[in-house]
C-alpha positions as CSV (number, residue, x, y, z in Angstrom):
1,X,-3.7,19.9,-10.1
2,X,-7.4,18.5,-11.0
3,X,-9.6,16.6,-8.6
4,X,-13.0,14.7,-8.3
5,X,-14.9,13.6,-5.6
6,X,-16.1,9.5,-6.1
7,X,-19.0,7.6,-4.4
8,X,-17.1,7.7,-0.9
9,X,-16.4,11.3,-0.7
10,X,-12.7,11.1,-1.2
11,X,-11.1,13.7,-3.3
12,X,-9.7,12.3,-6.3
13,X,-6.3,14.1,-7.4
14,X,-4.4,14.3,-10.3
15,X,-0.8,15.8,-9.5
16,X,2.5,16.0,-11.7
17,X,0.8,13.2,-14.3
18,X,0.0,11.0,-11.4
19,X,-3.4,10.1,-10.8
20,X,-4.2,9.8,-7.1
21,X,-8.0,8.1,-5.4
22,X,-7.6,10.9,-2.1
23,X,-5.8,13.3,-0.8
24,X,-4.4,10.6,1.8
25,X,-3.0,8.6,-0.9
26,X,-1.0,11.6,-2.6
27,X,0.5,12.7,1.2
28,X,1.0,8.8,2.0
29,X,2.8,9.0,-1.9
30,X,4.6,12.2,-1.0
31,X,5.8,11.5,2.4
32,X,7.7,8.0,0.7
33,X,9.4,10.2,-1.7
34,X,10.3,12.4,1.0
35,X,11.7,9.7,3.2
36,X,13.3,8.3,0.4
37,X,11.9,4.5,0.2
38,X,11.9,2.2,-2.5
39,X,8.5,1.8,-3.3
40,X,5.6,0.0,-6.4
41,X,2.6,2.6,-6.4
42,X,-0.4,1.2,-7.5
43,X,0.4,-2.5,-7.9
44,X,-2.1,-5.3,-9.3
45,X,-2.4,-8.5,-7.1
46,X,-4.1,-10.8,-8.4
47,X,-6.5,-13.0,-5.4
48,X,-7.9,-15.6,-7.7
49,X,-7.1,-17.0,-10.7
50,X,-9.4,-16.7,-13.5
51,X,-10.9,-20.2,-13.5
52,X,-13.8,-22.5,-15.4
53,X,-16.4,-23.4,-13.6
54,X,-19.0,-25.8,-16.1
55,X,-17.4,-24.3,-18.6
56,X,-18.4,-21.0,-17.8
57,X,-15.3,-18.3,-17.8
58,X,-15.3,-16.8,-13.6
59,X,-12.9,-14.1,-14.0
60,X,-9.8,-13.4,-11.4
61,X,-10.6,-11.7,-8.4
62,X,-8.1,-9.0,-7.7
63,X,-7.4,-5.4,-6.3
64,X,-5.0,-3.0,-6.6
65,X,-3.1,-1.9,-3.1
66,X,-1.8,1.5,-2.6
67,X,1.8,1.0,-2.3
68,X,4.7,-2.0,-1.9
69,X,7.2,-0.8,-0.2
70,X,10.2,-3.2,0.3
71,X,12.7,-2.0,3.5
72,X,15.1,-4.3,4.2
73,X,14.1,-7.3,3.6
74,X,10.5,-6.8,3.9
75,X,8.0,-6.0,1.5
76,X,4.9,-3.9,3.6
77,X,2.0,-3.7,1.7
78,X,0.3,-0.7,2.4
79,X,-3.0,1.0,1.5
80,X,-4.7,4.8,2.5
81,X,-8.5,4.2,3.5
82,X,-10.2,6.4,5.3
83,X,-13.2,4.1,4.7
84,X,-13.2,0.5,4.6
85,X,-15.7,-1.1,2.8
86,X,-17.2,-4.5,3.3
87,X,-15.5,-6.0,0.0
88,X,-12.3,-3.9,0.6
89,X,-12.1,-5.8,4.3
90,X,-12.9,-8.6,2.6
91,X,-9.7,-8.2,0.0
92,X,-7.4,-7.4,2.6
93,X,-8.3,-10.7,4.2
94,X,-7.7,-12.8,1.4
95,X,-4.4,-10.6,0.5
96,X,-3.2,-11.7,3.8
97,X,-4.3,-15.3,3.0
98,X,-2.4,-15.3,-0.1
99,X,1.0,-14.1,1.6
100,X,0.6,-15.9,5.3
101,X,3.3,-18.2,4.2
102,X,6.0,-15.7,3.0
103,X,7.8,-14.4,6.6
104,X,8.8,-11.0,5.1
105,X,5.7,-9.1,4.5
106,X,3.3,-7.2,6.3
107,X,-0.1,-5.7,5.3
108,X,-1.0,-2.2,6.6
109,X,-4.1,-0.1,6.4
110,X,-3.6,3.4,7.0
111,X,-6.6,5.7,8.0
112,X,-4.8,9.3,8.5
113,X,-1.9,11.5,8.4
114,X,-0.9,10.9,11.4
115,X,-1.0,7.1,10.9
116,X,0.9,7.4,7.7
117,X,3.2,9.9,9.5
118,X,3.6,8.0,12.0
119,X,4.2,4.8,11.0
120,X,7.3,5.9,8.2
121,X,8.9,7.9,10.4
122,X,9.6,5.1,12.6
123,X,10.4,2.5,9.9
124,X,12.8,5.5,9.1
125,X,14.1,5.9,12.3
126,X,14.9,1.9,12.3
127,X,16.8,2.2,9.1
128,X,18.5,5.2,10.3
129,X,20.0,2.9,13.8
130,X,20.7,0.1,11.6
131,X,22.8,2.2,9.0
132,X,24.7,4.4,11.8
133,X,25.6,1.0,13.6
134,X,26.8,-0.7,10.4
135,X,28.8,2.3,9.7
136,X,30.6,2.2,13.1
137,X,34.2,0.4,12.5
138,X,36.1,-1.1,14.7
């Protein structure tokens, strides 16, 4: 395991062949895998299209969120910050922009292990009721 700090402090890690930004991002990764969910880890959205502006080239605006998880019909957007910044508040808003339409996703910021803990644990929990009721028969 390798790891660097960056200009926030966090502790970047380098685990199995997967490159982590902090140690919250690698237990937020590890506690997924544990729980089993589907899950994107590091996914690209793009805020703003690249665009011309008198004919100068203003290229796209866009930032990379932790995970995507999709449970059940949902897709939860979810990203490990200790720290917000000013222009990582700032992308979260227009993220949320971008998706207010679409019903089925959720944006989540996640500042500790606790949090993370206890936020996947209950979306487990909820999956777990929802299976055992579906498997009752009748």
């Amino acid at each position: 395991m390798f790891s660097s700090r960056n200009k926030y402090g966090n502790k970047k890690i380098v685990s199995d062949g997967v490159s982590f930004d902090s140690i919250l991002e690698k237990y937020c990764f590890d506690m997924l895998k544990r729980l089993s969910f589907e899950f994107e880890f590091q996914q690209k959205i793009v805020l703003v299209e690249k665009f011309l502006y008198n004919k100068q080239a203003i290229r796209e605006i866009g930032m990379i969120v932790d995970f995507v998880v999709k449970h059940k019909e949902k897709i939860i957007y979810i990203d490990t910050k200790g720290f917000a910044t000013a222009e990582s508040k700032m992308k979260y808003k227009m993220l949320k922009n971008k998706i207010k339409e679409e019903s089925n996703t959720v944006v989540i910021w996640l500042h500790s292990k606790k949090e993370v803990n206890s936020f996947l644990i209950n979306l487990k929990e909820e999956e777990n009721v929802i299976n055992q009721q579906s498997n009752i028969t009748w």
